[in-house]
N, C-alpha and C positions, 0 to 999 in steps of 0.2 A: 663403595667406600672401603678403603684400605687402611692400614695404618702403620705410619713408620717407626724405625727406633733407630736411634742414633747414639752413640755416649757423648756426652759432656766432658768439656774440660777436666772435670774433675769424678771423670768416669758412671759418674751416676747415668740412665737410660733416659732417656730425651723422648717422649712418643707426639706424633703428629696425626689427624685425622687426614688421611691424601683421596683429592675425588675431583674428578673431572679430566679434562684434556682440553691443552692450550699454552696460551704463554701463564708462565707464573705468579699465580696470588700466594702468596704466605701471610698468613693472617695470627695477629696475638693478641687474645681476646682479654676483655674487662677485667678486673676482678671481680668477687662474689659468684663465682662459676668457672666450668672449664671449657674448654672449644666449643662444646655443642651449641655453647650462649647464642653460636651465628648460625646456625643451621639454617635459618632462614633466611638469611640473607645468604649464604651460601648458595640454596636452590636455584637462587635467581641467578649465579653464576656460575655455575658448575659445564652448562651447555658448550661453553667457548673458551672456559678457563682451568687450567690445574689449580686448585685450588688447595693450600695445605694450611692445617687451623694446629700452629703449637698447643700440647698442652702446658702450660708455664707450671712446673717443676713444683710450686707450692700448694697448685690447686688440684694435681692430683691424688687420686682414688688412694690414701694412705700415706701420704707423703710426710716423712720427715722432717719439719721445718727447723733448720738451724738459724738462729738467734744469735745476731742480727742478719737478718736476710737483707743482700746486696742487689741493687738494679743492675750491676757488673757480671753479674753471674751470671741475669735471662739474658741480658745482652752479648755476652760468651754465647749462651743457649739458642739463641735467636742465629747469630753467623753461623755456629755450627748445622744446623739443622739448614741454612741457606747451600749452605755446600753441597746437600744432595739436587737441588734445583738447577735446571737448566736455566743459565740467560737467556735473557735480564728478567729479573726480580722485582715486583711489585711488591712494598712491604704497607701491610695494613696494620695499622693499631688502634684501638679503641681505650680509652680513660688508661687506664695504668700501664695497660698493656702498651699504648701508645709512648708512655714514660720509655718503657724497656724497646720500644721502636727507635727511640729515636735514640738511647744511649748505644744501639745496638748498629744504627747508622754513622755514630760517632768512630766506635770503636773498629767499623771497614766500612767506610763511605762507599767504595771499589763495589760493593756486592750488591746496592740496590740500585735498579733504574730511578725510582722514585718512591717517595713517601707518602701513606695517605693516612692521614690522623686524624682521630675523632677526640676530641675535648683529651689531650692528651694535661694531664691537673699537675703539670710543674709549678714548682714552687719560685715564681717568677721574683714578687715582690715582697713575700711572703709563705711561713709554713703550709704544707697545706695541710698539717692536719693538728700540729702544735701542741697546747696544754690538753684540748677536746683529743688529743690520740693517748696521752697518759690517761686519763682516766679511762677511756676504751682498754689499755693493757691492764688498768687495773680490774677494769668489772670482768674482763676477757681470767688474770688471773685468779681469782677467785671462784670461776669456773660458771659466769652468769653473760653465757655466750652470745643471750637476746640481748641483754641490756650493751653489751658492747658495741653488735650492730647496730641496735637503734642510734647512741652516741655517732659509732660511723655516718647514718643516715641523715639524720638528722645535726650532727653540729661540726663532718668532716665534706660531707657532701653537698651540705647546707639546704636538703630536701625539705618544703613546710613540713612543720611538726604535724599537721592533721594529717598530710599524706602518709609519714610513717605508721602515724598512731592510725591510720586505716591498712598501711601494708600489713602492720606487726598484730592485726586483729584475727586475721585470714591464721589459719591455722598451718598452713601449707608452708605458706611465705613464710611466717615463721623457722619454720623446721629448714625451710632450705637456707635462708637468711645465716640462721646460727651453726650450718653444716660446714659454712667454709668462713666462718667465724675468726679462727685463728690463720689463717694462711691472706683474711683482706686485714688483719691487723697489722700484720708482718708485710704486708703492702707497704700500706701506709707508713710504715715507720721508712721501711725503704726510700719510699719518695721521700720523705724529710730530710733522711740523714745523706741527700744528693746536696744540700745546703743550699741556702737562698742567692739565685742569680744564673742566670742563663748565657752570661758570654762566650761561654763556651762554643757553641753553635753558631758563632757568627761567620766562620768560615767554612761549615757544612753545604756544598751548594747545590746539591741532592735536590731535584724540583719535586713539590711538599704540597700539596693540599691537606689546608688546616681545614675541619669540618665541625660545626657548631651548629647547637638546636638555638633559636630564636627565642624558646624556651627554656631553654637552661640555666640554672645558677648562673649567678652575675661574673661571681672570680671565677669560675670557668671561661667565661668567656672572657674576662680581664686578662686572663693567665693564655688563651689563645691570640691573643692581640696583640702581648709580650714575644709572644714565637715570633707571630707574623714581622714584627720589627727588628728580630734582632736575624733571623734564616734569611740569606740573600736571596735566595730564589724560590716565595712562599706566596700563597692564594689564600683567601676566607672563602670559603662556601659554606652560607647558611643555610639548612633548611627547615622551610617554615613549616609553623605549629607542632616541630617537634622539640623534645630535651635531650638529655643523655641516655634515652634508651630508645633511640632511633631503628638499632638491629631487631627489635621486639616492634615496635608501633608502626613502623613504616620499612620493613626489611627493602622492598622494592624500591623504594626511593635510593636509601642508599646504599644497593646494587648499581644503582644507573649511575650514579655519583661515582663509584670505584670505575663503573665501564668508563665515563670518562676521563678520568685520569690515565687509565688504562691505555686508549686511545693516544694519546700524550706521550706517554713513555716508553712501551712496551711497542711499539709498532705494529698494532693489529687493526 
């Protein structure tokens, strides 16, 4: 495993974990973490594929978060860093990251072979994080970093409150929960202030696998449904017994799931 650096539009350094050899995965991972969130679903690709996982600019080791943080900017972030990639481009995204996939699809449709998106939480028919993401800035500013992730968890992700109130018991979870505290709030606020409505994308015809756990929040999947309707050239793949953290519970699953889309676009 290597690691790349690139500048940004706006000269700040761009780093990518790069590993493997083949046609190209570039991968941009979740919020609440940075690349390594896929390592395991990585593994299962690394055999056949270049695989390269953005660190998204807010979630890194020290990062400066300027206020209001733009989906425009990973999406700048995301083309640049495709620049160093040989054709054709398989672009992966998952939940937020999936957001900045697809504005980053928008902004040079030309660079990717295809899109593969995991619950990517646009804000189709509605905020997705709303009055529940003010008071997450508020408990966030007053410096009560747990209590803003649980808000996150619980009333932007819409996770059962026993599951949080069991994640947020774990002492670990905790500490890592409230470590990238401020840069998933600055998320959130980003996806909202993309403003409600997707038309945009209707003349994107970039072929898209939408991917949904069977398990997942409902507007998750409401909000994947919206894509599928409005993207000319778009798939559901469900997979079962899983939710939004399918890279953790079943990485292998959806490994196979990118391999075929892979197959699809990439010509391998």
């Amino acid at each position: 495993m290597t690691e790349l650096l690139v500048a940004s539009d706006d000269v700040r350094p761009i780093t990518a974990l790069d590993g493997g050899s083949g046609p190209s995965l570039l991968v941009v991972h979740p919020g609440g973490g940075d690349a390594t969130a896929w390592d395991s679903v990585t593994h299962h690709l690394t055999d056949d594929f270049r695989v390269v996982r953005i660190n998204r600019r807010i979630y890194a080791p020290g990062a400066d978060i300027e206020l209001p943080h733009s989906m425009a900017v990973e999406a700048a972030d995301i083309v640049r860093v495709t620049e160093l990639l040989d054709a054709p481009v398989l672009l992966v995204g998952h939940s937020s990251g999936a957001v900045a996939a697809l504005e980053a699809a928008l902004l040079n449709p030309s660079a990717f072979a295809g899109l593969f998106l995991y619950e990517p939480p646009m804000p189709t028919r509605e905020l997705l994080a709303g009055a529940a993401g003010v008071r997450a800035r508020a408990a966030l500013d007053t410096g009560d970093r747990v209590e803003a992730m649980r808000i996150h968890m619980r009333d932007i992700v819409r996770m059962p409150t026993s599951m949080v109130d069991a994640m947020f018991a774990d002492q670990e979870v905790r500490a890592a929960c409230s470590a990238y505290a401020t840069a998933q709030i600055a998320d959130d606020e980003a996806i909202d202030a993309l403003g409600i409505g997707i038309h945009r994308f209707a003349e994107l015809k970039t072929p898209t696998t939408l991917i949904e756990g069977d398990l997942s929040p409902g507007h998750l999947r409401e909000r994947l449904s919206d894509l599928a309707a409005t993207l000319p050239n778009a798939r559901i793949v469900t997979l079962t017994g899983q939710g939004h953290i399918a890279h953790l519970t079943a990485p292998d699953t959806l490994a196979n799931a990118i391999r075929d889309m892979a197959e699809q676009v990439l010509r391998v």
